[in-house]
MARBA-3410 file (N, C-alpha, C, O; in Angstrom, 1 decimal):
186
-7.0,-56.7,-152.0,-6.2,-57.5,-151.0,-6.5,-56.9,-149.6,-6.7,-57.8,-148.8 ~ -6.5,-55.6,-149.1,-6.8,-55.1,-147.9,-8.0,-55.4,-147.7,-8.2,-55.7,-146.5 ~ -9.2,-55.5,-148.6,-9.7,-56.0,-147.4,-10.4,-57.1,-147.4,-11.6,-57.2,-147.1 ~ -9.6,-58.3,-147.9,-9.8,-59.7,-147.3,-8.5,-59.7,-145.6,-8.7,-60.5,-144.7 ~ -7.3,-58.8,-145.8,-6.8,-58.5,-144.6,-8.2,-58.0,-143.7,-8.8,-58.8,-142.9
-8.5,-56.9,-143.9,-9.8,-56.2,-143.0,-10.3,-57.2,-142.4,-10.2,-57.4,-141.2 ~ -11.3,-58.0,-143.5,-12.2,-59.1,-143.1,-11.1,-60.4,-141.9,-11.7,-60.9,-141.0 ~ -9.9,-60.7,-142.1,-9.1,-61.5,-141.6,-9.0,-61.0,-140.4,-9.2,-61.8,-139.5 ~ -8.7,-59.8,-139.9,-8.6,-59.3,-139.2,-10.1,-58.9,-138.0,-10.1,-58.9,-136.8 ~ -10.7,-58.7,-138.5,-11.9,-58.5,-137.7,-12.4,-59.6,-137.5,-13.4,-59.6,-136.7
-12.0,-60.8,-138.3,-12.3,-62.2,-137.5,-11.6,-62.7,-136.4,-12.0,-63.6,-135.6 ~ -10.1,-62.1,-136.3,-9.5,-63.1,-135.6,-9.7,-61.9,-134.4,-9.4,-62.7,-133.5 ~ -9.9,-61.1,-133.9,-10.0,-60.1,-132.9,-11.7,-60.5,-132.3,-11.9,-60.2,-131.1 ~ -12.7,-61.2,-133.1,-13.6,-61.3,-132.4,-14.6,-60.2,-132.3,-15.1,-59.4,-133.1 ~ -14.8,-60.7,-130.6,-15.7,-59.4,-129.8,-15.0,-57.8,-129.7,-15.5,-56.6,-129.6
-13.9,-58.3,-129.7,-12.2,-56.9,-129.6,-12.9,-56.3,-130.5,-13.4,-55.3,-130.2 ~ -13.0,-56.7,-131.7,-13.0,-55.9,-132.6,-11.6,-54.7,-132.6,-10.7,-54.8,-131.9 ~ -11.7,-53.9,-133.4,-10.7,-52.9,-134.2,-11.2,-51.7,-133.9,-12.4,-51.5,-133.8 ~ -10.3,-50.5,-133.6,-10.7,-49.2,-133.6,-10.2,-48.5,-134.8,-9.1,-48.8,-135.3 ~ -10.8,-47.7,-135.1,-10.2,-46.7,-136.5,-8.4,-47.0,-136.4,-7.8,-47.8,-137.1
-7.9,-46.1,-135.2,-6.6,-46.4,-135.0,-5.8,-47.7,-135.5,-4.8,-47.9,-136.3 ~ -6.2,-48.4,-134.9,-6.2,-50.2,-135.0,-5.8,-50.4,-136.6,-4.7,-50.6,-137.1 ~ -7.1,-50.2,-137.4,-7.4,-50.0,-138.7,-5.7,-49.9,-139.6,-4.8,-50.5,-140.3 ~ -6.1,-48.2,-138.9,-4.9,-47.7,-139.7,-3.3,-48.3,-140.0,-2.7,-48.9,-140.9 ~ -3.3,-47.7,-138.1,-1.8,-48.9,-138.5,-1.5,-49.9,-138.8,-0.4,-50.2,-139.5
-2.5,-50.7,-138.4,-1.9,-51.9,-139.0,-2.1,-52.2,-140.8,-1.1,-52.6,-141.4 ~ -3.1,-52.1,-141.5,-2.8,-52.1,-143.0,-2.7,-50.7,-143.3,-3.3,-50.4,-144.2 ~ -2.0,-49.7,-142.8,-0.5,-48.8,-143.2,-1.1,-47.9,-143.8,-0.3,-47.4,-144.7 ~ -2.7,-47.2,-143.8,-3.4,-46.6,-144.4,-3.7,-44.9,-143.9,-3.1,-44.6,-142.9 ~ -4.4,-44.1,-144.4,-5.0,-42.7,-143.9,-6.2,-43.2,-143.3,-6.8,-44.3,-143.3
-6.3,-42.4,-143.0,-7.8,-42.5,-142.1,-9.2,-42.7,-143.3,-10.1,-43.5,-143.3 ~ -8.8,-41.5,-144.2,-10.1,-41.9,-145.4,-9.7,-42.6,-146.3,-10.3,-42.5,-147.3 ~ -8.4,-43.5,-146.3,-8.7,-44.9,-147.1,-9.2,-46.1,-145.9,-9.8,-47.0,-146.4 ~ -9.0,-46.2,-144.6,-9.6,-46.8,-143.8,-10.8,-46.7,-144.1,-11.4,-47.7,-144.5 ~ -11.6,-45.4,-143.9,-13.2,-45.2,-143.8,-13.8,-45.6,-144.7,-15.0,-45.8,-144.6
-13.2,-45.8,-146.4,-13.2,-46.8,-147.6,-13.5,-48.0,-147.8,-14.4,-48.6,-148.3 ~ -12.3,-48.6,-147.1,-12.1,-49.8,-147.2,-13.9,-50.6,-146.2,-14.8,-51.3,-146.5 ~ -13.6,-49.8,-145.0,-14.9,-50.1,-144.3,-16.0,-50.1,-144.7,-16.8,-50.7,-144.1 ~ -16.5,-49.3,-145.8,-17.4,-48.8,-146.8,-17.7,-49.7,-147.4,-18.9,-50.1,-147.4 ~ -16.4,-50.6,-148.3,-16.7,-51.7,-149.1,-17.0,-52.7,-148.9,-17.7,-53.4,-149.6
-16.2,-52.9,-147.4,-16.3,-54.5,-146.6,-17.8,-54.3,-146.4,-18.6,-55.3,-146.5 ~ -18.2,-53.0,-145.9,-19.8,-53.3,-145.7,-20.9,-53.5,-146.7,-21.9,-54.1,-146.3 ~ -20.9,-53.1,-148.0,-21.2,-53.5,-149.0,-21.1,-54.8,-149.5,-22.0,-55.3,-150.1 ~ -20.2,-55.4,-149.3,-20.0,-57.0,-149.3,-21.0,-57.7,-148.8,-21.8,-58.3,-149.5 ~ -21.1,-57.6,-147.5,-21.8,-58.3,-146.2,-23.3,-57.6,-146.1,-24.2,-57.7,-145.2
-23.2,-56.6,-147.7,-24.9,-56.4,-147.8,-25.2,-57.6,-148.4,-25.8,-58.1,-147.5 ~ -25.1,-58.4,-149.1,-25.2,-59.4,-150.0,-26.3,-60.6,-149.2,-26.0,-61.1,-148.1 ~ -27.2,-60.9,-149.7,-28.1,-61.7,-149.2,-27.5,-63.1,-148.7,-27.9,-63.7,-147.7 ~ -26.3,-63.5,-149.7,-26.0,-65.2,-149.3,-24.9,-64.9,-148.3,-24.2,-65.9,-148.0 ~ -24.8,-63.7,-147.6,-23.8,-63.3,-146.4,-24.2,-63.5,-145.0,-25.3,-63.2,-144.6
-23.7,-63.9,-144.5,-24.4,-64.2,-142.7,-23.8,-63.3,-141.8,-24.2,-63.3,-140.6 ~ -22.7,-62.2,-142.3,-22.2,-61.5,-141.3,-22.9,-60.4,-141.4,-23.8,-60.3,-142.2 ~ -22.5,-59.0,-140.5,-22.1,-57.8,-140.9,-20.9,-57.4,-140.2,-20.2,-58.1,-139.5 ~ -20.9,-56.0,-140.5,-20.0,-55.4,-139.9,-20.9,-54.1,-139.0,-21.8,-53.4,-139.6 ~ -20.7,-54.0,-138.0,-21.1,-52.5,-136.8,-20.0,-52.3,-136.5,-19.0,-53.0,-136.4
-20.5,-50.6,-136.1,-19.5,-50.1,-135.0,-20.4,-49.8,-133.7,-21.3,-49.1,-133.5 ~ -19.5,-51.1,-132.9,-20.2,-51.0,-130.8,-19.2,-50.7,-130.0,-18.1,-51.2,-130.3 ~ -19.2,-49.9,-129.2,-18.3,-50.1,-128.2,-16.8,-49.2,-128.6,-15.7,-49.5,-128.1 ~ -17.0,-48.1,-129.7,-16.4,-47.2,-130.4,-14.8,-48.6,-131.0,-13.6,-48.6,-131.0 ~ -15.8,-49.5,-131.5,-14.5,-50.6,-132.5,-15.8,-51.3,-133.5,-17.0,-51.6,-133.5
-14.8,-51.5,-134.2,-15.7,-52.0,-135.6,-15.4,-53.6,-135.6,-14.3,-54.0,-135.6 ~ -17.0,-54.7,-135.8,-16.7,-55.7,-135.0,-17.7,-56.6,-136.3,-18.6,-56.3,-137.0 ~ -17.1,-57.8,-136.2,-18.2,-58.4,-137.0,-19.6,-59.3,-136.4,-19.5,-59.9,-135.4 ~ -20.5,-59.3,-136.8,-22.1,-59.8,-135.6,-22.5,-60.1,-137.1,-22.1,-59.7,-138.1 ~ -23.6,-61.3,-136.7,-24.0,-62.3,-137.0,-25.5,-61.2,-137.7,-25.9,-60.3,-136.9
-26.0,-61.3,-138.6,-27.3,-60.6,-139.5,-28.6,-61.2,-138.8,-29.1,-62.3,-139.0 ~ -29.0,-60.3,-137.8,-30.3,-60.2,-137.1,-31.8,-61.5,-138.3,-32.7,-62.2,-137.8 ~ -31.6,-61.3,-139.1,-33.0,-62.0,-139.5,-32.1,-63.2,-139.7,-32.8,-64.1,-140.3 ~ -30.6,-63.8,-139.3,-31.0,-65.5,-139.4,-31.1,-65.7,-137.7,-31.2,-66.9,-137.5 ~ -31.1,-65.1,-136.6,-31.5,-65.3,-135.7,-31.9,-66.4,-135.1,-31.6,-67.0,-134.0
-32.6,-66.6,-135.8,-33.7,-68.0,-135.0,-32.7,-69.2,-135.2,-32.5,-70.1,-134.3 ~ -32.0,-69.3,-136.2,-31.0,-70.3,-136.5,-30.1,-71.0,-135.7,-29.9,-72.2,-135.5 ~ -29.4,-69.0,-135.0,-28.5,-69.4,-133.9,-28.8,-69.8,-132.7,-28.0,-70.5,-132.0 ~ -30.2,-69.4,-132.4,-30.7,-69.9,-131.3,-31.3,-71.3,-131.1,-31.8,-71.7,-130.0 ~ -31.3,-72.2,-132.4,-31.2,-73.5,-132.6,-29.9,-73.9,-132.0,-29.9,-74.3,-130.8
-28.4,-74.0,-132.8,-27.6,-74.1,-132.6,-27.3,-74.0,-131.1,-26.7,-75.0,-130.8 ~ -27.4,-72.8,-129.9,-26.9,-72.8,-128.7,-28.1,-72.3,-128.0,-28.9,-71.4,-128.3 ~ -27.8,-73.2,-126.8,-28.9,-72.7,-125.7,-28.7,-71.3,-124.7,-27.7,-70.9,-124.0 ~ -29.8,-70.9,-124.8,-29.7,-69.7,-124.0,-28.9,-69.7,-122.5,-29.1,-70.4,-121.5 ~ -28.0,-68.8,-122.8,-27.1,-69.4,-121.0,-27.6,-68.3,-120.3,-27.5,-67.1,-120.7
-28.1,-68.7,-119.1,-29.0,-68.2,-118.1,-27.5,-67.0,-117.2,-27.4,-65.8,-117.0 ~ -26.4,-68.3,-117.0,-25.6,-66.7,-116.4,-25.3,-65.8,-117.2,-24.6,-64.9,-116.8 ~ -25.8,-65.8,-118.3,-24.8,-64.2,-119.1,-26.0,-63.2,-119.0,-25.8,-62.1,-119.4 ~ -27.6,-63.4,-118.3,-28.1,-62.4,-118.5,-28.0,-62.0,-117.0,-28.1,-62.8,-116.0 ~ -27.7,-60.0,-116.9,-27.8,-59.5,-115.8,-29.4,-59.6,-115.0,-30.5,-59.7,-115.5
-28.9,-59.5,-113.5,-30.4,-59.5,-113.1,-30.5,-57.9,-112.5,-29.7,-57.0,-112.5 ~ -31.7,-57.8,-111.9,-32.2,-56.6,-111.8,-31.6,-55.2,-111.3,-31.6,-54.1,-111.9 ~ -31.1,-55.7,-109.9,-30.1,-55.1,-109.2,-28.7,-54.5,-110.0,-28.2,-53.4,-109.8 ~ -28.3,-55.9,-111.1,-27.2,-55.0,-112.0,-27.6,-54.0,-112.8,-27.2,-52.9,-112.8 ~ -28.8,-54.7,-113.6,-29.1,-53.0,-114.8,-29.4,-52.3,-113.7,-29.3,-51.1,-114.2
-29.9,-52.0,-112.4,-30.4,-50.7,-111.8,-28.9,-50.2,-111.4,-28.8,-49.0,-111.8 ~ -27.7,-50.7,-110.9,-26.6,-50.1,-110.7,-26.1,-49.6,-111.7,-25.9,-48.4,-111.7 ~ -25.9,-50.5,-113.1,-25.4,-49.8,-114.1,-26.1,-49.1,-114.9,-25.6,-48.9,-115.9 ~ -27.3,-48.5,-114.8,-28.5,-47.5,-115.3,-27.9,-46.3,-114.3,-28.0,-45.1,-114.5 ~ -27.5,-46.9,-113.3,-27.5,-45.4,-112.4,-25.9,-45.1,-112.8,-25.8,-43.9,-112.9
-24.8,-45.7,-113.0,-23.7,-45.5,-113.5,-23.5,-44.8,-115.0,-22.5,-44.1,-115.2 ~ -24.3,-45.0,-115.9,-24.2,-44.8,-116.9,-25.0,-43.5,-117.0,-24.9,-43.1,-118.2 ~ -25.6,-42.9,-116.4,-26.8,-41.6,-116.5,-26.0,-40.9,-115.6,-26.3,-39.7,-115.5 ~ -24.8,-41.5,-114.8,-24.3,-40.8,-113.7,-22.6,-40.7,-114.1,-22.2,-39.9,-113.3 ~ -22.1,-40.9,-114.5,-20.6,-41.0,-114.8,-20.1,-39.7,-114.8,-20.6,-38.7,-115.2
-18.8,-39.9,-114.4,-18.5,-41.1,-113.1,-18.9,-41.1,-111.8,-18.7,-39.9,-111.3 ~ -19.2,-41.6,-111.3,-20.0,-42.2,-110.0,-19.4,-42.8,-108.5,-18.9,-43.9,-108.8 ~ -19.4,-42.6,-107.6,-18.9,-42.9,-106.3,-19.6,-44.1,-106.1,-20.5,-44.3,-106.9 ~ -19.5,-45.1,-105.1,-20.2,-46.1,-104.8,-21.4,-45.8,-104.0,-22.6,-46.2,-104.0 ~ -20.5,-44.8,-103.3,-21.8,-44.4,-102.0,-22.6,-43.4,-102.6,-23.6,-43.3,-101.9
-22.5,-42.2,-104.3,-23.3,-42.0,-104.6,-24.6,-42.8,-105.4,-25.6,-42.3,-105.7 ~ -24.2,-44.2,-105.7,-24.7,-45.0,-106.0,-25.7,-45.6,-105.0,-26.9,-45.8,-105.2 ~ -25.0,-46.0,-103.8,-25.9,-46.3,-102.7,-27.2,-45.0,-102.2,-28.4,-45.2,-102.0 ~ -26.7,-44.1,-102.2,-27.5,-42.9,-102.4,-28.9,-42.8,-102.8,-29.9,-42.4,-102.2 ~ -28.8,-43.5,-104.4,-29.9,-42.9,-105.2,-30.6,-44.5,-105.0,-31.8,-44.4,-105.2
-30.0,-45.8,-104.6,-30.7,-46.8,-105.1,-31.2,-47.0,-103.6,-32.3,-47.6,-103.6 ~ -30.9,-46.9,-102.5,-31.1,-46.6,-100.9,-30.8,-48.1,-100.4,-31.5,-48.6,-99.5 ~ -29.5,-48.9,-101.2,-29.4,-50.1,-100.2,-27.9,-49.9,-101.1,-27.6,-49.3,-102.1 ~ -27.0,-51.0,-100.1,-25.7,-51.3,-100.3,-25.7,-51.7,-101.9,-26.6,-52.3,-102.4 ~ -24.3,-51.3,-103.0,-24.2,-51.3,-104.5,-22.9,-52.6,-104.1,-22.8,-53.8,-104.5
-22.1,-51.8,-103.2,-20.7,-52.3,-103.0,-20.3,-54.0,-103.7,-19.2,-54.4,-103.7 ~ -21.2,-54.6,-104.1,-20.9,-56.0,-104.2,-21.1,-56.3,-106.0,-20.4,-57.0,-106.8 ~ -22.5,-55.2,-106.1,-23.0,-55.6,-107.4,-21.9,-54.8,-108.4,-21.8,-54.9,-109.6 ~ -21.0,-53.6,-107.4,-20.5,-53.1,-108.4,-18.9,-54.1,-108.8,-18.3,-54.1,-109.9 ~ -18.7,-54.7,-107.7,-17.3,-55.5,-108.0,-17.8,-56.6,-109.0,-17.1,-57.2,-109.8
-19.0,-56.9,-108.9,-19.3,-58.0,-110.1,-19.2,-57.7,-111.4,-18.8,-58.5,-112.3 ~ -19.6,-56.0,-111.7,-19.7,-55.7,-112.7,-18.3,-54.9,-113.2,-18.3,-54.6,-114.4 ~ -17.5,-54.7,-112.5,-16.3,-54.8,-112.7,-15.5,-56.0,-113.0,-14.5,-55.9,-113.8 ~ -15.7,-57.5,-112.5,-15.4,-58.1,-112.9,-16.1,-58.7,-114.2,-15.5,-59.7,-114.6 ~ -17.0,-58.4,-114.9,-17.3,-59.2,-115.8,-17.2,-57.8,-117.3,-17.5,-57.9,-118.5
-16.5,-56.6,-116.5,-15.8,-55.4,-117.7,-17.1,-54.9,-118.2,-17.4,-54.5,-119.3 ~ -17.8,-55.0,-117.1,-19.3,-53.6,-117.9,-18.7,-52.1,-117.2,-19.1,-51.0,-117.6 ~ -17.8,-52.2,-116.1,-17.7,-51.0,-115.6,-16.2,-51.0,-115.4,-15.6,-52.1,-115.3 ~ -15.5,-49.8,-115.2,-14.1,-50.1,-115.1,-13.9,-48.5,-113.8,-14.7,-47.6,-113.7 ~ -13.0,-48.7,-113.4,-12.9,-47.3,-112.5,-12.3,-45.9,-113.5,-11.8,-45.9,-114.6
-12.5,-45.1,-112.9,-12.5,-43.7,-113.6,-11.7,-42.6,-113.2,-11.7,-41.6,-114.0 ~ -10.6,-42.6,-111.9,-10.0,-41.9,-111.1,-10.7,-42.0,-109.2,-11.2,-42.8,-108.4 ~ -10.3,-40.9,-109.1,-10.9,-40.8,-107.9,-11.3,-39.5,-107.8,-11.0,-38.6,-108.5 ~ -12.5,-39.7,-106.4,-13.3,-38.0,-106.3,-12.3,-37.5,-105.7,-11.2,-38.0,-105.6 ~ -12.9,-36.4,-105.1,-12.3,-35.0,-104.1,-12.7,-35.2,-102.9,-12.2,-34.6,-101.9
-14.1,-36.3,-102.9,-14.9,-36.3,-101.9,-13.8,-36.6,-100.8,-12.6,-36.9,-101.1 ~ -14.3,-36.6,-99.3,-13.2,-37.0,-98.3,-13.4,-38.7,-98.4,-14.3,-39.5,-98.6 ~ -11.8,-38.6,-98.0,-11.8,-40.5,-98.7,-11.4,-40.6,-99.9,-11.1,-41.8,-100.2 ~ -11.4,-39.9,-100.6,-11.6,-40.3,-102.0,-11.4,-41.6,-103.0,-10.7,-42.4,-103.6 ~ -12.6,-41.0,-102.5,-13.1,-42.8,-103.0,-13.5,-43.2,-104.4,-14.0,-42.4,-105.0
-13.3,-44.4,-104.9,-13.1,-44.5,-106.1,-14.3,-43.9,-107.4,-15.4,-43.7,-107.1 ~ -14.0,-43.7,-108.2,-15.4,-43.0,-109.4,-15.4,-44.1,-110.3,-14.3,-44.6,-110.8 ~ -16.5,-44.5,-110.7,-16.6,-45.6,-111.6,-17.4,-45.2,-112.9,-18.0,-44.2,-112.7 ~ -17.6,-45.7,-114.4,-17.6,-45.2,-115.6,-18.0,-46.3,-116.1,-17.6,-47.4,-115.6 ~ -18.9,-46.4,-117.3,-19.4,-47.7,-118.0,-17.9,-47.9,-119.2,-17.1,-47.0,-119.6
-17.8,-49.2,-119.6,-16.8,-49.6,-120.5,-17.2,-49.6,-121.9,-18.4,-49.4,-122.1 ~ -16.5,-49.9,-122.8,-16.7,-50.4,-124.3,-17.4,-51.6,-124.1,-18.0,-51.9,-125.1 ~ -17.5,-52.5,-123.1,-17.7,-53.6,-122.8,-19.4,-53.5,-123.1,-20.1,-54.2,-123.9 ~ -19.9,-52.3,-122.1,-21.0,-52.1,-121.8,-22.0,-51.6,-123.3,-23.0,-52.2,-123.7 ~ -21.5,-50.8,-123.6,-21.6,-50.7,-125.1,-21.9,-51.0,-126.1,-22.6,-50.5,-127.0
-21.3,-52.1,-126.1,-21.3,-53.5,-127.0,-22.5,-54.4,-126.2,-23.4,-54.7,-126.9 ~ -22.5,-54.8,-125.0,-23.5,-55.2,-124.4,-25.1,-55.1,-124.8,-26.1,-55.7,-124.6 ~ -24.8,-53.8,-125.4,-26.8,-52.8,-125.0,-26.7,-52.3,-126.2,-27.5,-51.4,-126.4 ~ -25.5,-52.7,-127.5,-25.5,-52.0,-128.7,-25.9,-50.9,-128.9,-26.8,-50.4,-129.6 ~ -24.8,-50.2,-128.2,-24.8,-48.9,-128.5,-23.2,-48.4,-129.1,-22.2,-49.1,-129.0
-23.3,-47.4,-129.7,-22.6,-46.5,-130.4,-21.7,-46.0,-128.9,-20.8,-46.7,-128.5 ~ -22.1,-45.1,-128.5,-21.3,-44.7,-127.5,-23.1,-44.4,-126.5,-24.3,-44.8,-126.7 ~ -22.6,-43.5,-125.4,-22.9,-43.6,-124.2,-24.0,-42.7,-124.7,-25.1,-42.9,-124.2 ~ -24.0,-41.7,-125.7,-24.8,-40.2,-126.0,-26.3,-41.4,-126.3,-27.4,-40.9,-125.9 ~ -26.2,-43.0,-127.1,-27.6,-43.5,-127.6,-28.3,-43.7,-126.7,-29.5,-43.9,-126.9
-27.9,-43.8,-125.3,-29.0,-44.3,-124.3,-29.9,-43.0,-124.3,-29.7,-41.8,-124.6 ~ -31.5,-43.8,-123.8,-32.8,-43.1,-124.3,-32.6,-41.8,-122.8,-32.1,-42.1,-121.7 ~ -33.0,-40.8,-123.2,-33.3,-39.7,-122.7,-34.1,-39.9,-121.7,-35.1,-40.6,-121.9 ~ -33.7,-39.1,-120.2,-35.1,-39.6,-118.9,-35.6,-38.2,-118.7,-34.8,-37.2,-118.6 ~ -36.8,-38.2,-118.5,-37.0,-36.7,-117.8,-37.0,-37.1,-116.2,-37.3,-38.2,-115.8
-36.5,-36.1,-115.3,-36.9,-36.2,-114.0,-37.6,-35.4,-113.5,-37.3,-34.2,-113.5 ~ -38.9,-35.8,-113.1,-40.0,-34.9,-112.3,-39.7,-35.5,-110.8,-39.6,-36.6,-110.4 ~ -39.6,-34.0,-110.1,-39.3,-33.7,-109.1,-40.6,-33.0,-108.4,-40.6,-32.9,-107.2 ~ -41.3,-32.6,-108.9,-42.7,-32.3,-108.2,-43.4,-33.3,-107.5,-43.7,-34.4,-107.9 ~ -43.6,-32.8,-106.3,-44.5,-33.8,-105.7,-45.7,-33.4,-105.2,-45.8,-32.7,-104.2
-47.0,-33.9,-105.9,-47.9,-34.2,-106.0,-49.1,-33.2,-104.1,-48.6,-32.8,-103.0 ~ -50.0,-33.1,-104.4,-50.6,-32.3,-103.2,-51.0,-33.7,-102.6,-51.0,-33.7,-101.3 ~ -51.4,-35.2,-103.2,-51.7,-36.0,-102.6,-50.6,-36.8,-101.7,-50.6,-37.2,-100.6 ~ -49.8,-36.8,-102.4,-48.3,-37.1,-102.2,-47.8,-36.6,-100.5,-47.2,-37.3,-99.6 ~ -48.3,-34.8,-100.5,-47.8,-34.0,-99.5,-48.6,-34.3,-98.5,-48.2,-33.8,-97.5
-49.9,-34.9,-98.4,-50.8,-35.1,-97.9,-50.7,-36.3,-97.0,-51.1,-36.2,-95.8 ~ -50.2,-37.7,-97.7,-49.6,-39.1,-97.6,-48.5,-38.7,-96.4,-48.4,-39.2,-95.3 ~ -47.8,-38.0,-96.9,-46.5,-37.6,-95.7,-46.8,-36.9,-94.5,-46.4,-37.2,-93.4 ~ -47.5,-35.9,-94.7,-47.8,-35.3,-93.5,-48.5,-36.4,-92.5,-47.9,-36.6,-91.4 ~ -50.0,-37.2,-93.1,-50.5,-37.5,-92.3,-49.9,-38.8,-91.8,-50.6,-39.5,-91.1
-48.8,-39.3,-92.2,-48.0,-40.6,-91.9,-47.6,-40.2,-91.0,-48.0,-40.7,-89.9 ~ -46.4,-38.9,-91.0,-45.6,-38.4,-89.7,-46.3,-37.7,-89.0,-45.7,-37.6,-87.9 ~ -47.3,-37.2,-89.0,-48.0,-36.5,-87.9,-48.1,-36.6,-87.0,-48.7,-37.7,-86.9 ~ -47.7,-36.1,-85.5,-47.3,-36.3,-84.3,-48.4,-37.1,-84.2,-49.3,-37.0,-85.1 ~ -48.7,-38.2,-83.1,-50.3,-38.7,-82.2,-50.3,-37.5,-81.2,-49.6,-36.6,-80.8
-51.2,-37.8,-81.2,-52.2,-36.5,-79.6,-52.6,-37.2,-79.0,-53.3,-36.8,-78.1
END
């Protein structure tokens, strides 16, 4: 019986999806009969004549649609041009998410043109939410990627995004480029 509740439940919440907590209280369980019950529901929705699954995005456990009928859904609905971010956003929220939490003006910083606009967008559409405030003078707000974001780029939490190295060496041709650019005239 719990978990046709489970399954009821993780339908009617959606994109919300459930967190362990969520879980518990509400069908009145321990934590490792929750991690059970999730165990089974996922075993279910192994079943070939099943169209769902179950993941955990966005640290809540959510039901999504089984990647190989794909092509199906994308019969059914047309691709909506405003839901995908454009360039300017993944570079703010790349620098947000590698940086958290983040000032605006350290943001402006690293990308060398005004953020201030792209970041209210992306606060309004819940990829980013604020974080407290710095120490900096002013203290000005610090900003942090959401569960939203998460779920967006299917990730687990914030640890799956891919690893960057930063090379900070610069190059003898590089030092060469600058010198003779700024080089006084004579």
């Amino acid at each position: 019986m719990k978990i046709g509740v489970l399954e009821g439940l993780l339908f009617v919440t959606g994109e919300d999806g459930l967190s362990m907590d969520d879980i518990e209280k509400i069908l009145e369980v321990s934590k490792e009969e929750a991690l059970s019950l999730i165990d089974e529901y996922k075993k279910l929705l192994e079943d070939e004549k099943r169209g769902l699954k179950l993941v955990y995005l966005g640290n809540k456990y959510k039901l999504t649609t089984k990647e190989e009928h794909k092509a199906y859904y994308e019969l059914l609905v047309d691709k909506v041009v405003s839901s995908t971010l454009s360039q300017s956003a993944l570079e703010v929220l790349a620098i947000i998410a590698y940086n958290e939490p983040i000032t605006v003006g350290q943001i402006d910083e690293i990308r060398g043109v005004s953020s201030r606009d792209m970041v209210r967008k992306l606060l309004f559409r819940g990829l980013v939410d604020v974080a407290g405030r710095s120490e900096l003078p002013g203290k000005p707000m610090l900003y942090k990627t959401t569960d939203k974001f998460l779920d967006y780029f299917n990730l687990s939490s914030i640890d799956d995004l891919p690893k960057i190295e930063i090379n900070e060496e610069v190059s003898e041709e590089e030092k060469d480029l600058f010198i003779s650019k700024y080089k006084e005239q004579q």
